[in-house]
C-alpha positions, 0 to 999 in steps of 0.5 A, spaced: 500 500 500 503 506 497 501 513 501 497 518 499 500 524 497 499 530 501 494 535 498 498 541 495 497 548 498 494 551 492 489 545 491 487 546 499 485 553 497 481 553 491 477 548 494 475 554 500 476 553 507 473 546 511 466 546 514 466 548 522 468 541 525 473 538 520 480 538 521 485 539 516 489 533 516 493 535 508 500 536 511 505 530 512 506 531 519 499 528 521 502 521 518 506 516 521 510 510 517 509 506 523 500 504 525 498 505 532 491 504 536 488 510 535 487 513 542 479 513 541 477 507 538 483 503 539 484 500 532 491 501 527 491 508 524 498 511 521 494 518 522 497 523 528 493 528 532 497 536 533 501 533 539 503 526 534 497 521 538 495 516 534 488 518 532 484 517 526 481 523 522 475 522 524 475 519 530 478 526 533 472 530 529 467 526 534 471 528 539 472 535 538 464 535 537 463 531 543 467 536 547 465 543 544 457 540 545 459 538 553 461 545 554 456 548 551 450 545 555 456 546 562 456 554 559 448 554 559 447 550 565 451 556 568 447 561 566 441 559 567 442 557 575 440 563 579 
Protein backbone atom coordinates (compact mmCIF):
# COMPACT_ATOMS: atom_id res chain seq x y z
CA UNK A 1 0.00 0.00 0.00
CA UNK A 2 1.81 3.17 -1.26
CA UNK A 3 0.80 6.98 0.89
CA UNK A 4 -1.10 9.00 -0.09
CA UNK A 5 0.28 12.15 -1.12
CA UNK A 6 -0.16 15.36 0.60
CA UNK A 7 -2.63 17.91 -0.95
CA UNK A 8 -0.67 20.87 -2.39
CA UNK A 9 -1.46 24.10 -0.53
CA UNK A 10 -2.88 25.75 -3.77
CA UNK A 11 -5.35 22.78 -4.24
CA UNK A 12 -6.18 23.29 -0.37
CA UNK A 13 -7.36 26.84 -1.19
CA UNK A 14 -9.32 26.83 -4.30
CA UNK A 15 -11.36 24.34 -2.51
CA UNK A 16 -12.02 27.28 0.09
CA UNK A 17 -11.86 26.73 3.52
CA UNK A 18 -13.42 23.37 5.82
CA UNK A 19 -16.63 23.48 7.23
CA UNK A 20 -16.62 24.25 11.13
CA UNK A 21 -15.67 20.79 12.88
CA UNK A 22 -13.22 19.37 10.33
CA UNK A 23 -9.91 19.37 10.86
CA UNK A 24 -7.07 19.79 8.06
CA UNK A 25 -5.03 16.63 8.23
CA UNK A 26 -3.20 17.92 4.49
CA UNK A 27 0.18 18.33 5.72
CA UNK A 28 2.64 15.33 6.31
CA UNK A 29 3.04 15.90 9.86
CA UNK A 30 -0.38 14.37 10.63
CA UNK A 31 1.43 10.72 9.11
CA UNK A 32 3.19 8.07 10.53
CA UNK A 33 5.17 5.36 8.73
CA UNK A 34 4.51 3.34 11.90
CA UNK A 35 0.17 2.09 12.58
CA UNK A 36 -0.59 2.68 16.10
CA UNK A 37 -4.08 2.35 18.12
CA UNK A 38 -5.87 5.00 17.99
CA UNK A 39 -6.35 6.87 21.39
CA UNK A 40 -10.22 6.74 20.71
CA UNK A 41 -11.29 3.52 19.15
CA UNK A 42 -8.15 1.55 19.66
CA UNK A 43 -7.56 0.10 16.31
CA UNK A 44 -4.45 0.83 13.95
CA UNK A 45 -4.29 4.36 12.27
CA UNK A 46 -0.58 5.86 10.62
CA UNK A 47 -2.56 9.10 11.31
CA UNK A 48 -1.21 11.65 14.03
CA UNK A 49 -3.05 14.26 16.13
CA UNK A 50 -1.15 18.07 16.75
CA UNK A 51 0.60 16.55 19.88
CA UNK A 52 1.80 13.46 17.34
CA UNK A 53 -1.08 10.99 19.24
CA UNK A 54 -2.07 8.19 17.10
CA UNK A 55 -5.88 9.47 16.02
CA UNK A 56 -7.96 8.57 13.26
CA UNK A 57 -9.08 11.75 11.41
CA UNK A 58 -12.50 11.27 12.30
CA UNK A 59 -12.39 9.93 15.41
CA UNK A 60 -10.66 13.50 16.82
CA UNK A 61 -13.66 15.46 14.75
CA UNK A 62 -16.29 13.22 17.01
CA UNK A 63 -14.00 14.35 19.67
CA UNK A 64 -13.82 17.77 19.30
CA UNK A 65 -17.76 17.97 18.57
CA UNK A 66 -18.08 15.93 21.76
CA UNK A 67 -16.00 18.35 23.81
CA UNK A 68 -17.47 21.79 22.02
CA UNK A 69 -21.03 20.19 22.82
CA UNK A 70 -20.37 19.26 26.62
CA UNK A 71 -19.16 22.82 27.21
CA UNK A 72 -21.86 24.36 25.67
CA UNK A 73 -24.68 22.53 27.64
CA UNK A 74 -21.86 23.32 31.10
CA UNK A 75 -21.82 27.06 29.78
CA UNK A 76 -25.73 27.20 29.70
CA UNK A 77 -26.42 25.40 32.60
CA UNK A 78 -24.39 28.01 34.19
CA UNK A 79 -26.10 30.58 33.14
CA UNK A 80 -29.39 29.55 33.97
CA UNK A 81 -28.78 28.85 37.68
CA UNK A 82 -29.73 31.66 39.84
Amino acid sequence: MSRPRPRSAQSASAKGPDPPGVLDWGDGRHWSSTALPCRYCDTPTHLRDSKSKPAHKACAEQALATQAADAAAAYQKEALTP
